[in-house]
LOZA-217905 format. One record per residue: residue number from 1; x, y, z of N, C-alpha, C in turn. Coordinates in Angstrom, 3 decimals. Layout:
// residues N
+------+----------+----------+----------+----------+----------+----------+----------+----------+----------+
| resi |   n_east |  n_north |     n_up |  ca_east | ca_north |    ca_up |   c_east |  c_north |     c_up |
+------+----------+----------+----------+----------+----------+----------+----------+----------+----------+
|  NUM |        X |        Y |        Z |        X |        Y |        Z |        X |        Y |        Z |
...
+------+----------+----------+----------+----------+----------+----------+----------+----------+----------+
***
This chain:
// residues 195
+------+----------+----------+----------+----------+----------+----------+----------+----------+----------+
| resi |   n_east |  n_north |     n_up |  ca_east | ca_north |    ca_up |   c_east |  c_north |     c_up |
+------+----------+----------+----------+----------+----------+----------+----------+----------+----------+
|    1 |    0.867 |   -1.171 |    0.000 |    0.000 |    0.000 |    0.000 |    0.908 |    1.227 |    0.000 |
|    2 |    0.690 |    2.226 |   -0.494 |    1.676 |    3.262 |   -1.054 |    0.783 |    4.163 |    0.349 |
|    3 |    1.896 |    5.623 |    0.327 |    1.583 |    6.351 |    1.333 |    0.543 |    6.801 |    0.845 |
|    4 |    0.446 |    7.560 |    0.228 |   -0.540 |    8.013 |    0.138 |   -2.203 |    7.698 |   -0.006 |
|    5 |   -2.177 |    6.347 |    0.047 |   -3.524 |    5.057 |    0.527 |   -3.638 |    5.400 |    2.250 |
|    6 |   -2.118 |    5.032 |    2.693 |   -2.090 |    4.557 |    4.256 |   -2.273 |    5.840 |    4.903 |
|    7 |   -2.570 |    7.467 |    4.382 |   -2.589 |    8.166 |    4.810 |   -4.295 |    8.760 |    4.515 |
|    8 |   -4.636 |    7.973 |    3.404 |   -6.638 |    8.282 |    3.021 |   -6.764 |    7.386 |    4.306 |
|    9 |   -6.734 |    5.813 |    3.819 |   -7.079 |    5.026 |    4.867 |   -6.799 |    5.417 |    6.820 |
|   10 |   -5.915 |    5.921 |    6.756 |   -5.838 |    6.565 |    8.709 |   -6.493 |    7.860 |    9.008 |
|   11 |   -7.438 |    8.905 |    7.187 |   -7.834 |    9.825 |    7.867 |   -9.303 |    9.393 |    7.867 |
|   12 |  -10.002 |    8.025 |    7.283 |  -11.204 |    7.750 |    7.971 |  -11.286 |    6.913 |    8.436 |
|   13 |  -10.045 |    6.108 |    9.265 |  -10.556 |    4.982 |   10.072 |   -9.950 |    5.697 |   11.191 |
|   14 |   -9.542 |    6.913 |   11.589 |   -9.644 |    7.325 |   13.003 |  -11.040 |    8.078 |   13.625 |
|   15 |  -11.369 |    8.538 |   12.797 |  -13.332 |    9.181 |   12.767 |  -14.025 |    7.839 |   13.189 |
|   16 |  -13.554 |    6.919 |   12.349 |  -14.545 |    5.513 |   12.410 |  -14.254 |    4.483 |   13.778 |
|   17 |  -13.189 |    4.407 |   14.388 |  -12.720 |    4.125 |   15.837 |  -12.784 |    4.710 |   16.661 |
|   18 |  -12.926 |    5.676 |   16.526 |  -13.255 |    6.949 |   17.962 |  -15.315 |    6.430 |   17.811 |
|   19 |  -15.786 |    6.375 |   16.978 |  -16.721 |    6.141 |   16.794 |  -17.428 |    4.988 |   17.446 |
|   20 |  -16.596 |    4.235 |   17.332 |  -16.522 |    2.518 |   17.412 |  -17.009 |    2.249 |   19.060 |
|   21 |  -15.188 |    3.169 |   19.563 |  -15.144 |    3.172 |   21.114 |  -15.609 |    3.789 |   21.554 |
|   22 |  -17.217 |    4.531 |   20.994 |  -18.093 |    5.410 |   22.105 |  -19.082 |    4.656 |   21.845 |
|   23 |  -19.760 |    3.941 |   21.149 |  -20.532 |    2.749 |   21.052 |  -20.240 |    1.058 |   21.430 |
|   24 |  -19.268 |    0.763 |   21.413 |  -19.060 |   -0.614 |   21.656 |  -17.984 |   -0.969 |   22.641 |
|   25 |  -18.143 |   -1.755 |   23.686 |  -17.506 |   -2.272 |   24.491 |  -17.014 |   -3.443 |   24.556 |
|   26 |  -17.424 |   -4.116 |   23.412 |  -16.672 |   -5.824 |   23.049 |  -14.967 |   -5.736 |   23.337 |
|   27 |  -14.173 |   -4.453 |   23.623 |  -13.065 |   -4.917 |   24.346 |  -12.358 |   -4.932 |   25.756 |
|   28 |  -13.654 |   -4.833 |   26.302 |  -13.624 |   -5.110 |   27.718 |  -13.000 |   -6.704 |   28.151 |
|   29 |  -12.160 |   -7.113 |   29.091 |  -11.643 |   -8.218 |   29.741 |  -10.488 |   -8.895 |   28.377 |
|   30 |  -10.344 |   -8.263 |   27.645 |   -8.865 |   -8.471 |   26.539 |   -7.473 |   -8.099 |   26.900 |
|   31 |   -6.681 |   -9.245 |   26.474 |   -5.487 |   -8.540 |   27.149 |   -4.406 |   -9.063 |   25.975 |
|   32 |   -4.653 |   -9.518 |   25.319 |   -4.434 |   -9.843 |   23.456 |   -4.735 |   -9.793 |   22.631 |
|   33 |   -4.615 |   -8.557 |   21.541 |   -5.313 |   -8.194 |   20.342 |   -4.764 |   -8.248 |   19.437 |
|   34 |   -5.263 |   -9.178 |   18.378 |   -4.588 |   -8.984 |   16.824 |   -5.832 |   -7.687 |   15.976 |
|   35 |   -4.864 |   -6.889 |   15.392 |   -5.754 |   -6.054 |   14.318 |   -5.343 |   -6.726 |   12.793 |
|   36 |   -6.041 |   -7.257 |   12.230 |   -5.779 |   -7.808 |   10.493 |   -5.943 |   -6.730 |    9.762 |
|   37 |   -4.857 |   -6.659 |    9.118 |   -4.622 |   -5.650 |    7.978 |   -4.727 |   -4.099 |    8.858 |
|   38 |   -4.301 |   -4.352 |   10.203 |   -3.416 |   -2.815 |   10.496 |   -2.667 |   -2.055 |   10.149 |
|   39 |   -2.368 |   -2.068 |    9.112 |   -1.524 |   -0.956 |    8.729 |   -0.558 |   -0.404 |    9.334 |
|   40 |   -0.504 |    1.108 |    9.818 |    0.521 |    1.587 |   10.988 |    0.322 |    1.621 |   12.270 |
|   41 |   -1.343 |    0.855 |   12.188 |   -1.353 |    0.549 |   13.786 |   -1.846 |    1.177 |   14.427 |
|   42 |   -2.701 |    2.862 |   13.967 |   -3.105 |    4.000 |   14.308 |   -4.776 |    3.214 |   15.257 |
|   43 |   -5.075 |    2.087 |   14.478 |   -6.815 |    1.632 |   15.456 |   -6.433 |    1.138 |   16.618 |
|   44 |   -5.495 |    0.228 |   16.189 |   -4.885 |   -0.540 |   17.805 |   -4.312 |    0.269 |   18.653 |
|   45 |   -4.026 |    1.487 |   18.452 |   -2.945 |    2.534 |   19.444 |   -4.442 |    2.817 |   20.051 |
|   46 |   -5.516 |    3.289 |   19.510 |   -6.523 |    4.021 |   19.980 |   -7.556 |    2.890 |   21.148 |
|   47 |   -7.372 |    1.937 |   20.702 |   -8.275 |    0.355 |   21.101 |   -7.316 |    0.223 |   22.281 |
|   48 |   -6.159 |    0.133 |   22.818 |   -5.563 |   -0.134 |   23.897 |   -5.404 |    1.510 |   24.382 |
|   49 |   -5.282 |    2.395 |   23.826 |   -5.154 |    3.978 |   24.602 |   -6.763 |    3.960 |   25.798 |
|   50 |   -7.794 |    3.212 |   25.151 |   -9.050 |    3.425 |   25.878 |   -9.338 |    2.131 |   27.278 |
|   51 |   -8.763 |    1.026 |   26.309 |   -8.775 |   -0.329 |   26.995 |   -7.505 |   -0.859 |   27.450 |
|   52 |   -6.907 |   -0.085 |   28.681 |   -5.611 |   -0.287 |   29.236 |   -5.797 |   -1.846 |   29.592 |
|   53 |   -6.926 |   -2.178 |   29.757 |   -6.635 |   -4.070 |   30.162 |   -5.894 |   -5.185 |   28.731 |
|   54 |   -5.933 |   -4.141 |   27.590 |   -5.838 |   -5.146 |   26.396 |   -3.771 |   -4.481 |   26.499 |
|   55 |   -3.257 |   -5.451 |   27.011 |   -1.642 |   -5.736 |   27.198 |   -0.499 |   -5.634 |   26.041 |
|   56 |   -1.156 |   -6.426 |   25.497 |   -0.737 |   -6.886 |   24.108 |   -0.890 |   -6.348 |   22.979 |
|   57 |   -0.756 |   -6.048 |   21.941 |   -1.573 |   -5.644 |   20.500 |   -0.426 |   -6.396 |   19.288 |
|   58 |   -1.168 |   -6.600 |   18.695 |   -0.533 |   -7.331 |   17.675 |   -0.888 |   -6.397 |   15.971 |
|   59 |   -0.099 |   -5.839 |   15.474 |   -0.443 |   -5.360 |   13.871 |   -0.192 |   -5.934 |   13.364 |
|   60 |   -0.748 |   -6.711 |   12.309 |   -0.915 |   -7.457 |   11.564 |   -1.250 |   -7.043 |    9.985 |
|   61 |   -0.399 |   -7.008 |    8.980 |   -0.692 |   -6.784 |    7.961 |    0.310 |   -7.443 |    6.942 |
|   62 |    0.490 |   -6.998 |    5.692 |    1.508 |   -7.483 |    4.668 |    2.942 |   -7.084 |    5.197 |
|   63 |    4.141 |   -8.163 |    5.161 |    5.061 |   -7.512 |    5.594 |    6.104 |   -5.999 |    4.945 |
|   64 |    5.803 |   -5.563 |    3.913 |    5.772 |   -4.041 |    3.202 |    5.024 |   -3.050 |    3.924 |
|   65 |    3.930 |   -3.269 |    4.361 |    3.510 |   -2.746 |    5.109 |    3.360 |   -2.416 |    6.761 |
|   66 |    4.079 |   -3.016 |    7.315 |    3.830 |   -3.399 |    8.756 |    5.864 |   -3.200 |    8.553 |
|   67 |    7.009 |   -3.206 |    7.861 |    7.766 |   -2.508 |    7.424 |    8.312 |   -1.042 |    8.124 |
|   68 |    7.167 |   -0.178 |    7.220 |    6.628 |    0.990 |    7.692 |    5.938 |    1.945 |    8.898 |
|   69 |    5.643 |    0.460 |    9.663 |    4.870 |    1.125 |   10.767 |    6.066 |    1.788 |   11.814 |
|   70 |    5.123 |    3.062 |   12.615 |    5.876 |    3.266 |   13.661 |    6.131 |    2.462 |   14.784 |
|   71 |    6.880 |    2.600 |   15.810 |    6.931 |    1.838 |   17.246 |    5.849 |    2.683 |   17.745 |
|   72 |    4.984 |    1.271 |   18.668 |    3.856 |    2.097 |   19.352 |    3.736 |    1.368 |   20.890 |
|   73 |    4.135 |    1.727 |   21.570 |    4.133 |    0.931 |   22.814 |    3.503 |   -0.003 |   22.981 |
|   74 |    3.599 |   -1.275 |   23.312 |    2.616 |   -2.427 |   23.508 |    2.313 |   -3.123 |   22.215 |
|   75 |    2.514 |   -2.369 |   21.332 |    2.427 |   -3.397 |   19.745 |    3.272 |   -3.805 |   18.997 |
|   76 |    3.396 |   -4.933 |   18.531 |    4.416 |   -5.431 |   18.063 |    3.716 |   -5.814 |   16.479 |
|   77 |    4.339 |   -5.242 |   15.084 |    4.159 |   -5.658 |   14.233 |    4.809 |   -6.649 |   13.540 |
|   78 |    3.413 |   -7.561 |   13.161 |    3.922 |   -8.729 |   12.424 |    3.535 |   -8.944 |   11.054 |
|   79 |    4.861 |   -9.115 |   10.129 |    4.091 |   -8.902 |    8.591 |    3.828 |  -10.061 |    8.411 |
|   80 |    3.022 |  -10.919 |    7.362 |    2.119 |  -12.146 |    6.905 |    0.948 |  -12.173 |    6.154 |
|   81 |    0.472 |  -13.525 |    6.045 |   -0.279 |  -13.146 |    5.030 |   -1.858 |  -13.827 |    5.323 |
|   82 |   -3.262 |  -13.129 |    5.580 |   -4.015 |  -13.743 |    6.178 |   -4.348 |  -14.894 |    5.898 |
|   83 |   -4.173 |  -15.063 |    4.428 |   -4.644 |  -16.142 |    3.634 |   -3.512 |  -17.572 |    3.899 |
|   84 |   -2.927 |  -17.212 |    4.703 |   -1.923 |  -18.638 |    5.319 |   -2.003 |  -18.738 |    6.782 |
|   85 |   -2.346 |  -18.026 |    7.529 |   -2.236 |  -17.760 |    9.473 |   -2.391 |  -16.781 |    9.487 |
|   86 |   -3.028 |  -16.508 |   10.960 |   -2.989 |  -15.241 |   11.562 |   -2.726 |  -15.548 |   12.960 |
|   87 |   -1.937 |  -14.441 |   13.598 |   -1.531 |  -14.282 |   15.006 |   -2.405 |  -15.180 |   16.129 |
|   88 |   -1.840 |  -15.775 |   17.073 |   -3.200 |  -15.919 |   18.097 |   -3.285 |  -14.749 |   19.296 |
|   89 |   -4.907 |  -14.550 |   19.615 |   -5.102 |  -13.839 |   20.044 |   -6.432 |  -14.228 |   21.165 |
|   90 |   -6.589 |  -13.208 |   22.085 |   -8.150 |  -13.508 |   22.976 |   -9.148 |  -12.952 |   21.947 |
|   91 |   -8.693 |  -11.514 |   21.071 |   -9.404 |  -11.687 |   20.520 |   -8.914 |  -10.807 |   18.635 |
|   92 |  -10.016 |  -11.208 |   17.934 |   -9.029 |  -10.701 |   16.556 |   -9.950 |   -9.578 |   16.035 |
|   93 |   -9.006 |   -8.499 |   15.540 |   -9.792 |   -7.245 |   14.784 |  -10.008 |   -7.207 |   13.316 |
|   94 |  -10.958 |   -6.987 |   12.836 |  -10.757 |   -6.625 |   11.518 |  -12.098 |   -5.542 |   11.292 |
|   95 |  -11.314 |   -5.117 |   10.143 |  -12.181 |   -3.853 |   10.027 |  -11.907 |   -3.514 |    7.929 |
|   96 |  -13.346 |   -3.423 |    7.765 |  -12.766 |   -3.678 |    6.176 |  -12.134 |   -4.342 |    5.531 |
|   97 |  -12.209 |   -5.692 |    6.175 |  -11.204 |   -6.507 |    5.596 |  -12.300 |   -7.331 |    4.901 |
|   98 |  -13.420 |   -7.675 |    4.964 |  -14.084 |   -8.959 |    4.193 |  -14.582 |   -8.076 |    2.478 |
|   99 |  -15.208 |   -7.166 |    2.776 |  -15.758 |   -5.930 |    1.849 |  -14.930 |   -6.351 |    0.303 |
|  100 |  -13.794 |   -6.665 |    0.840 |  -12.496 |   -6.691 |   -0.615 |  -12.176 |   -7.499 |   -1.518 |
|  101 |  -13.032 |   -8.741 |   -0.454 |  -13.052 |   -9.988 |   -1.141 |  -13.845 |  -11.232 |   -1.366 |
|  102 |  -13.683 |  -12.202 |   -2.075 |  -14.618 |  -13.208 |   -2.750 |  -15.056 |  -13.544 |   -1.191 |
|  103 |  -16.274 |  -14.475 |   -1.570 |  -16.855 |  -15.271 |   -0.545 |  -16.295 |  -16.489 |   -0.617 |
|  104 |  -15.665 |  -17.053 |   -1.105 |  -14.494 |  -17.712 |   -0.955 |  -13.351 |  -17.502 |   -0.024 |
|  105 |  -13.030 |  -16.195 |   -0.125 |  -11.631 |  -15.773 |   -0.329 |  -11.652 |  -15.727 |    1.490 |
|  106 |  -13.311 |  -14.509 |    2.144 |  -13.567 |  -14.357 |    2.473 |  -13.481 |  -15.427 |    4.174 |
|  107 |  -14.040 |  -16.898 |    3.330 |  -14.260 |  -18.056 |    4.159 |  -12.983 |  -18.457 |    4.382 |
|  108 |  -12.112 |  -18.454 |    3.435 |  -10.387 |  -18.562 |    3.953 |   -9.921 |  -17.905 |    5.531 |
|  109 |  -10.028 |  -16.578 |    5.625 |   -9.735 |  -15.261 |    6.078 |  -10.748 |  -15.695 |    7.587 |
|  110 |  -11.513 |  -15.829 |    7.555 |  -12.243 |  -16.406 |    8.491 |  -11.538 |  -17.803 |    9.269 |
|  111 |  -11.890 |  -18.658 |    8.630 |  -10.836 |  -20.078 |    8.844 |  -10.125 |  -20.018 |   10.001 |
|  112 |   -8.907 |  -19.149 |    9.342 |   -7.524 |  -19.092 |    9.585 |   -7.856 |  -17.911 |   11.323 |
|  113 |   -8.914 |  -17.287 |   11.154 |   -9.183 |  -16.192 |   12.405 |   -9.838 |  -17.344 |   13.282 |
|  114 |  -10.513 |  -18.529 |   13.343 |  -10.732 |  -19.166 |   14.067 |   -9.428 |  -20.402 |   14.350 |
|  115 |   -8.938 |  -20.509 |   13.506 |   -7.659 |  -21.638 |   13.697 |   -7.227 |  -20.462 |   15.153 |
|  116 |   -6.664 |  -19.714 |   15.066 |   -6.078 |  -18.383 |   15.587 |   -6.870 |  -18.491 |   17.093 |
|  117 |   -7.722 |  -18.385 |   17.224 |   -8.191 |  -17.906 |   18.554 |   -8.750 |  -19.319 |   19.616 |
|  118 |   -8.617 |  -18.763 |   20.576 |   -8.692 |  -19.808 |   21.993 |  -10.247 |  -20.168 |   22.374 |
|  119 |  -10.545 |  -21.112 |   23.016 |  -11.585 |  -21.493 |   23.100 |  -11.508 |  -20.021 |   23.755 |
|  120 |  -13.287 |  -19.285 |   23.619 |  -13.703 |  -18.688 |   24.187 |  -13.302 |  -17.141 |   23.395 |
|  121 |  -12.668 |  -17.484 |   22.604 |  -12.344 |  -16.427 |   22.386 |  -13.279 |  -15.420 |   21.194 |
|  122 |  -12.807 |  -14.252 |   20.295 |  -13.929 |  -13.535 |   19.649 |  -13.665 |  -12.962 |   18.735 |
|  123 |  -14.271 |  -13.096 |   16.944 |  -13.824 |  -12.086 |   16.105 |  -14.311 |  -11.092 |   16.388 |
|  124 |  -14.192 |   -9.905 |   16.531 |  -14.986 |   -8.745 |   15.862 |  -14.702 |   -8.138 |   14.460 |
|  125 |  -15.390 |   -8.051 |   13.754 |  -15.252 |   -7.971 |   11.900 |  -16.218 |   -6.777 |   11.955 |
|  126 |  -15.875 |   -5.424 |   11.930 |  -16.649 |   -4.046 |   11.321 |  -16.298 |   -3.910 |    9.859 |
|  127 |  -17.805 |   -4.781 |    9.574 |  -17.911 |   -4.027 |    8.019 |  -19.402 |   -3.349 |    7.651 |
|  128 |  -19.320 |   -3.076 |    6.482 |  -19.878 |   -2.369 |    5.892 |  -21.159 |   -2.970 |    5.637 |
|  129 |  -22.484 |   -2.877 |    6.399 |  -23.351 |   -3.907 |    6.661 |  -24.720 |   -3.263 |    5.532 |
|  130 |  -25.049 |   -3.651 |    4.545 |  -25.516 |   -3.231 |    2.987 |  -27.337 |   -3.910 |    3.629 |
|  131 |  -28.490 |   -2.848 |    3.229 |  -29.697 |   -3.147 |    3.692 |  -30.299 |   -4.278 |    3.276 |
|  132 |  -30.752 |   -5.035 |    3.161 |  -31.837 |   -6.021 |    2.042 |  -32.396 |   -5.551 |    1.215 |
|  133 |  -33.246 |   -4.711 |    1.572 |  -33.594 |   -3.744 |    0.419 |  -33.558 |   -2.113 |    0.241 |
|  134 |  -32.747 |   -2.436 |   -0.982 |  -32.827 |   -0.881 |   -1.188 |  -33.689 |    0.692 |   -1.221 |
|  135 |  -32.805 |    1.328 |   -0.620 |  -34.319 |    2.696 |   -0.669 |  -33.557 |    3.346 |   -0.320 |
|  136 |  -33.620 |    5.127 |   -0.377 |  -33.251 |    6.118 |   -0.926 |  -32.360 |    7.002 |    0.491 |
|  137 |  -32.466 |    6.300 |    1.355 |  -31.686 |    6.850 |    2.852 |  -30.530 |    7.216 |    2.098 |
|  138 |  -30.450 |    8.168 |    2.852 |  -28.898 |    8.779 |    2.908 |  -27.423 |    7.408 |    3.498 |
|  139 |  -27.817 |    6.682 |    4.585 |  -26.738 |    5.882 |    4.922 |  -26.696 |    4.508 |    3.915 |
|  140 |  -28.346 |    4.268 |    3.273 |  -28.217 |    3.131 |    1.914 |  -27.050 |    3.813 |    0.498 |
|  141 |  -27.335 |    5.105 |    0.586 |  -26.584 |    5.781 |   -0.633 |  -24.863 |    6.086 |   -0.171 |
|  142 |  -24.833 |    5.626 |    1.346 |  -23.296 |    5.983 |    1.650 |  -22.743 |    4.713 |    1.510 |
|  143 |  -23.794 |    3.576 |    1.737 |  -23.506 |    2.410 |    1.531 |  -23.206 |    1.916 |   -0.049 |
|  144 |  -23.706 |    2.033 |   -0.839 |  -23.532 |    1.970 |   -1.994 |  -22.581 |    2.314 |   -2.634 |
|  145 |  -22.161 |    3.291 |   -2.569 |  -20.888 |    4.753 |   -2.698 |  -19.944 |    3.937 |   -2.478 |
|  146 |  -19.761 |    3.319 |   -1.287 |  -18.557 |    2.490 |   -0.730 |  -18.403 |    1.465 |   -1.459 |
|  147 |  -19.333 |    0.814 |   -1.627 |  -19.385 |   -0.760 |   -2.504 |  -19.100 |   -0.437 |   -4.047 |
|  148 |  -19.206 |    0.879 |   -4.889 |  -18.476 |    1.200 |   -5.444 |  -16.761 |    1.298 |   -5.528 |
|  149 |  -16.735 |    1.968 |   -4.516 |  -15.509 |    2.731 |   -4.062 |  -14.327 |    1.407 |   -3.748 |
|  150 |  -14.785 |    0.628 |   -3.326 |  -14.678 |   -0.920 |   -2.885 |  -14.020 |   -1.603 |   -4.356 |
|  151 |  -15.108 |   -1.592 |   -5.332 |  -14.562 |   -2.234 |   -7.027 |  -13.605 |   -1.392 |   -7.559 |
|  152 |  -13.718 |    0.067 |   -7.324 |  -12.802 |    0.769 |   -8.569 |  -11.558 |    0.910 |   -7.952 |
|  153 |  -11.327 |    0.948 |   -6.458 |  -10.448 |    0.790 |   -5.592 |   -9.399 |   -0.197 |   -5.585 |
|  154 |  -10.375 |   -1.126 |   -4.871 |   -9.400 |   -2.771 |   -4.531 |   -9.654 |   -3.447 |   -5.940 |
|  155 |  -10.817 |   -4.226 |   -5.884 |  -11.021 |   -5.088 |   -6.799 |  -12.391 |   -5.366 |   -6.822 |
|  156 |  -13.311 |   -5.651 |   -8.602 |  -14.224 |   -5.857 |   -8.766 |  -15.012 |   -7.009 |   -7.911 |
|  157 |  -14.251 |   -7.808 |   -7.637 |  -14.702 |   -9.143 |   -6.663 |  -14.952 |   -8.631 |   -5.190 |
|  158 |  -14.546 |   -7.960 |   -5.260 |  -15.311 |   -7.640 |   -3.700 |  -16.342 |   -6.943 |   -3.385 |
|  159 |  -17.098 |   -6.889 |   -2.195 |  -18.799 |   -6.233 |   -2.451 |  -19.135 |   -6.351 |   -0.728 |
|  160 |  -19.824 |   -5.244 |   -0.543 |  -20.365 |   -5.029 |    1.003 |  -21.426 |   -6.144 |    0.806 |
|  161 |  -21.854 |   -6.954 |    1.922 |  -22.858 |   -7.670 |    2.001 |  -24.186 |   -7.420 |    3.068 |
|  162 |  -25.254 |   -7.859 |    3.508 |  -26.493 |   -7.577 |    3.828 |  -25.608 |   -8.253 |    5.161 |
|  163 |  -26.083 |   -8.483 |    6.296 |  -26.392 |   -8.764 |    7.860 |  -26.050 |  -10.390 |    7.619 |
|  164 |  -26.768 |  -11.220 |    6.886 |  -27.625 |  -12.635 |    6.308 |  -26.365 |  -12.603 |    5.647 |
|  165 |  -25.875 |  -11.923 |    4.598 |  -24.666 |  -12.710 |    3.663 |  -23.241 |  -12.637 |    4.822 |
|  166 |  -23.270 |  -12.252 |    5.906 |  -21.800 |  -12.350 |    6.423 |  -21.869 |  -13.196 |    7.921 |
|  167 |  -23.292 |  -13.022 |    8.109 |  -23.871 |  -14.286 |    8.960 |  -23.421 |  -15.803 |    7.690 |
|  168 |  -23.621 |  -15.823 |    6.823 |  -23.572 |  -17.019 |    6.265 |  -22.257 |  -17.753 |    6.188 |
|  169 |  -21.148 |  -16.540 |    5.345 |  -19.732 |  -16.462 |    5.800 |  -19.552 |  -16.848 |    6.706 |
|  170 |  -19.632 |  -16.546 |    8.148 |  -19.068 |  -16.654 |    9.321 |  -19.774 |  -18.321 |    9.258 |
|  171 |  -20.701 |  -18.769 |    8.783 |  -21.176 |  -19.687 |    9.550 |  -20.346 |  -20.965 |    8.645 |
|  172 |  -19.954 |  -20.483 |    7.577 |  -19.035 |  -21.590 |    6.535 |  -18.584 |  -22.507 |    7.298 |
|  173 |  -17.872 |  -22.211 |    8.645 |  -16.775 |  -22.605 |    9.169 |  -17.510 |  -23.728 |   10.319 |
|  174 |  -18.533 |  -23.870 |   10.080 |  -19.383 |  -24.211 |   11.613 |  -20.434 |  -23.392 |   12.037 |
|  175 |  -21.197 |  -23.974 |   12.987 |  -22.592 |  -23.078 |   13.890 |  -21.619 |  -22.131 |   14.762 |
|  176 |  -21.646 |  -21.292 |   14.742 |  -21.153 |  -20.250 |   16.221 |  -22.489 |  -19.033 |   16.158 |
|  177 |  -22.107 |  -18.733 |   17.452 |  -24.077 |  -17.877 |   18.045 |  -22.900 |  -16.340 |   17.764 |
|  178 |  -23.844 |  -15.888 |   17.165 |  -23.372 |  -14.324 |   16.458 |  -24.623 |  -13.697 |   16.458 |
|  179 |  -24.287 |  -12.144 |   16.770 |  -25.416 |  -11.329 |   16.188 |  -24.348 |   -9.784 |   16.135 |
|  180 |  -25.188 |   -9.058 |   15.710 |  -24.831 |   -7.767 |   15.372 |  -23.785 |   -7.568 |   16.674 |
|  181 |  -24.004 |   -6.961 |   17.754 |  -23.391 |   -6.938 |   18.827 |  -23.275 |   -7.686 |   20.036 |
|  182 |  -22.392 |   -7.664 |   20.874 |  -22.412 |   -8.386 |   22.129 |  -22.075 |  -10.081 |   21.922 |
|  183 |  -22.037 |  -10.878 |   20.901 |  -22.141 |  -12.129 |   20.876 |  -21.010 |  -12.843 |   21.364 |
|  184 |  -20.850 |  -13.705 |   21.746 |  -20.180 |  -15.060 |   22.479 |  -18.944 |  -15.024 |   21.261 |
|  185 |  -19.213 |  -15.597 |   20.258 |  -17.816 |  -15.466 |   19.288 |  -17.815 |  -14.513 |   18.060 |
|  186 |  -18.740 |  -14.281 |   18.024 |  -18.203 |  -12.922 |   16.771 |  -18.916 |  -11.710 |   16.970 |
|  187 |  -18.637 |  -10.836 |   16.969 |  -18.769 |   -9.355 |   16.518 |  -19.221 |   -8.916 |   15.157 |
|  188 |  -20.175 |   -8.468 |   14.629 |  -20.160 |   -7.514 |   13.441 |  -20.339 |   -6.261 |   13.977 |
|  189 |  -19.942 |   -5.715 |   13.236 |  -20.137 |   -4.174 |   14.081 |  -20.328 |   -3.412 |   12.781 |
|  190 |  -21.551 |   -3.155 |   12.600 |  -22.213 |   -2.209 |   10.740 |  -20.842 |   -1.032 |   11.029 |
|  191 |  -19.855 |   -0.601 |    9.739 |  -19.480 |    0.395 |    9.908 |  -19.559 |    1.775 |    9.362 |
|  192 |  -21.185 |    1.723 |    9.614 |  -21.501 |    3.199 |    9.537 |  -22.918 |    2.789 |    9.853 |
|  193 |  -22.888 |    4.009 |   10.640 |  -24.442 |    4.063 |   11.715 |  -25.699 |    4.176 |   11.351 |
|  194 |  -26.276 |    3.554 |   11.794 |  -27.713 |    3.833 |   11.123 |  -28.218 |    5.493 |   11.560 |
|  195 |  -28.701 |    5.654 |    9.898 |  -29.451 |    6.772 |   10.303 |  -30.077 |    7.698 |    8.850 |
+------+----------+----------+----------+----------+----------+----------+----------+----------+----------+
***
């Protein structure tokens, strides 16, 4: 990822984590965090700046990228590749990471986040959570925008999905009890608010 990506990408995923951590508390009692596809590490600095119990942080991204990152107290970057392992953790972050890719690709990326984590442990995955049906809201049209922004960007194969298509994903792997928030092993967290 060239700077000038890693510098779009950190000026709206710090709006979107400050956001996160005034609504959601899924990192309460963590004291090991992997972030997938962290970049310089700017969510995880903010995710342990709020949640002094989470010890650990792990950045996790391509090693070119994670390269680049700064030193950030408590995090240690590790470059790799999701699609072979990911870090173990209590619990694993991702954020825009499914949006980019096949439902295939997708169920890989997943996999490998449950190989990864301990009994008991929890994804949380904030993506971009697309209505069932369409209609003329302002947050359906921000949604859309993105799922654009998403093809001409990354790649045509990737696409925001409905609530039901990433419930299905997650469930590739096995039954696990999920819902929007609060759940036992996974997290979705819509990333952008209803309204």
């Amino acid at each position: 990822m060239n700077g000038l990506m890693q510098k779009a990408m950190s000026g709206v995923s710090v709006p979107f984590i400050k956001a996160v951590l005034d609504g959601y508390d899924g990192f309460q009692g963590v004291t090991r965090l992997v972030d997938v596809g962290g970049s310089a590490g700017d969510c995880l600095k903010m995710i342990m700046d709020r949640y002094p119990n989470v010890r650990e942080g792990i950045n996790f991204d391509l090693p070119e990228v994670v390269a680049k990152a700064p030193t950030i107290a408590g995090v240690t970057h590790v470059g790799g590749d999701m699609f072979k392992s990911i870090p173990s953790a209590d619990v694993i972050f991702m954020k825009w990471i499914l949006s980019t890719w096949t439902d295939c690709e997708c169920k890989l990326i997943l996999e490998n986040c449950y190989k990864a984590l301990p009994a008991g442990g929890k994804l949380i995955a904030c993506e971009p959570v697309v209505p069932r049906k369409s209609d003329d809201s302002h947050r359906t049209r921000a949604l859309l925008e993105n799922d654009i922004f998403v093809m001409t960007i990354y790649r045509t194969k990737g696409k925001n999905r409905t609530e039901e298509e990433l419930r299905q994903l997650e469930a590739a792997d096995g039954p696990r009890r999920s819902h929007t928030h609060k759940s036992r092993n996974v997290d979705i967290v819509p990333s952008l608010a209803t309204g």
